[in-house]
N, C-alpha and C positions, 0 to 999 in steps of 0.2 A: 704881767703875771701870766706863767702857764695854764691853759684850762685844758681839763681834762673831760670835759662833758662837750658833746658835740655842740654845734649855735644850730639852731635852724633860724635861719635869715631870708627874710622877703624877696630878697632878688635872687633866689635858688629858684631852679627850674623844677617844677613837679617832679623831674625825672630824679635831681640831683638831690631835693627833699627827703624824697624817697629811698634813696640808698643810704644817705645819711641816721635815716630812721633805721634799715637793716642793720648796717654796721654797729649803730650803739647797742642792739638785740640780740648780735651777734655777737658782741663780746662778755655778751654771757648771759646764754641763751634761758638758764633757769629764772633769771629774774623775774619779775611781777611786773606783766606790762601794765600794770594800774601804776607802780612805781616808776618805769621807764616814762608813761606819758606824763607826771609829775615834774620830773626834771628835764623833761624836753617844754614842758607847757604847751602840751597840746590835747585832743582830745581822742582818747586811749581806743577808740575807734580808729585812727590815724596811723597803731603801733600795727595792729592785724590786718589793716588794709594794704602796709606796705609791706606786708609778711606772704602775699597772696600767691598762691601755687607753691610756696614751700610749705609753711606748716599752716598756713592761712589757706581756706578755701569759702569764698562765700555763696551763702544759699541763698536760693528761692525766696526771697520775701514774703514774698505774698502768699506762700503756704506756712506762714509762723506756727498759725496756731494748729496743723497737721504734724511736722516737725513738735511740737511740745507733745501732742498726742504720742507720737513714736516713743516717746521717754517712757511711759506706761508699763510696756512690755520687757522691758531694762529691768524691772527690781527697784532695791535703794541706788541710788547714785548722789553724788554731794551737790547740793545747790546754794551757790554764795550771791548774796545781794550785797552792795556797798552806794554808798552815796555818800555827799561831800564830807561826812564825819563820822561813819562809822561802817564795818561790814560784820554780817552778821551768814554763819553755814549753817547750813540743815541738811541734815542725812535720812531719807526717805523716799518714796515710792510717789508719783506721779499716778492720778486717777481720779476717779470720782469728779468728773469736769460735767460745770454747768457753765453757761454763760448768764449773762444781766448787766444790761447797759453798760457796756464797752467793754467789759470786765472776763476775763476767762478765767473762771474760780477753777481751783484745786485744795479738793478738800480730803484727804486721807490720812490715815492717824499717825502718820508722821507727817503730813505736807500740809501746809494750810499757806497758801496765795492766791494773789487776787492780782492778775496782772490785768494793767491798763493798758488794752489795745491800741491805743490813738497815740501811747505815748513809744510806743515802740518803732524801729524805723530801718532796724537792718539785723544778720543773722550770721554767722559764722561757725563753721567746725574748726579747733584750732588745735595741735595737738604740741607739746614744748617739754623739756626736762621738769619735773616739777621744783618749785624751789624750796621745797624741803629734803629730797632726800635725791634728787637727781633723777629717780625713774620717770621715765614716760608717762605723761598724762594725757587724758584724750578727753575735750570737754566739743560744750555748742555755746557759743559765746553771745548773746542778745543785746542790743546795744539798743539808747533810746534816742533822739532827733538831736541830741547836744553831743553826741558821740560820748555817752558813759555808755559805760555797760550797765544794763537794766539786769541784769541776770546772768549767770554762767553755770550750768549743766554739768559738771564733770563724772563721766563714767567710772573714773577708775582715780584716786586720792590717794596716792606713794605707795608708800610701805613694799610694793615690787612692782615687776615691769609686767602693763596688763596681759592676761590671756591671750593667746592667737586668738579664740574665736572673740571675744571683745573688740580687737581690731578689726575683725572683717566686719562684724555688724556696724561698727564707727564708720568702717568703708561704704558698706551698702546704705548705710543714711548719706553720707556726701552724696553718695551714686543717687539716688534715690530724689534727694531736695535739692541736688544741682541747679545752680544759675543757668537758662538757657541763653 
């Protein structure tokens, strides 16, 4: 039988994994890498790490929680959570931040979260066609120790192609949270 879905296969070299990953991303670039990493069976940390210096760039770890601070000064921007059965958006403003045992609250009257620091484990700007409507989207992608994504940041959610100045400040946060 013809298969049309890439294999990724244990005797593939990281390097050859890795392109295999681009290619299936690359045949159509708007999809949902939470969808892509479903039919690859892998862990959707895996789709943006093989994506890295094209639309992937990963940051600074260890300044997470300064990175979430930057979102503050943004306005509303869309933040999606999902886990293994269900994803749920919120459209709102980042602020009002306390912390309490591990926890970095966000509490403003549209944002109420409570992310667990210990569970989180890596950080990404990722920017891709959106798969609604084709325009450019430009998120911060948080992933947690199992390579789900714990969160995703999106500045800017279809309907048209963002602002210049939206891109350059997207650019100055890479610049800014860059991996040394």
């Amino acid at each position: 039988m013809f298969q049309t879905d890439p294999a990724l296969r244990p005797e593939m070299t990281e390097l050859e994994r890795q392109q295999t990953i681009r290619d299936a991303f690359n045949r159509d670039r708007s999809q949902m890498t939470l969808m892509l990493a479903h039919k690859l069976r892998i862990p959707e940390v895996e789709i943006i790490r093989a994506l890295e210096g094209d639309t992937a760039h990963e940051l600074d770890f260890s300044r997470w929680e300064e990175i979430i601070r930057a979102f503050e000064p943004l306005g509303n921007v869309h933040v999606i959570l999902s886990n293994g059965a269900a994803t749920i958006e919120a459209f709102g403003q980042f602020g009002n931040f306390t912390k309490s045992d591990g926890f970095l609250n966000v509490r403003t009257k549209s944002l109420d979260m409570h992310i667990r620091s210990w569970e989180l484990d890596s950080v990404f700007a990722f920017r891709k066609p959106s798969h609604l409507d084709g325009h450019e989207s430009l998120s911060f992608q948080f992933f947690d120790r199992r390579g789900a994504a714990a969160f995703k940041v999106f500045l800017n959610f279809g309907g048209k192609e963002p602002a210049p100045e939206l891109v350059k400040t997207y650019h100055e946060l890479i610049e800014r949270f860059a991996r040394n």
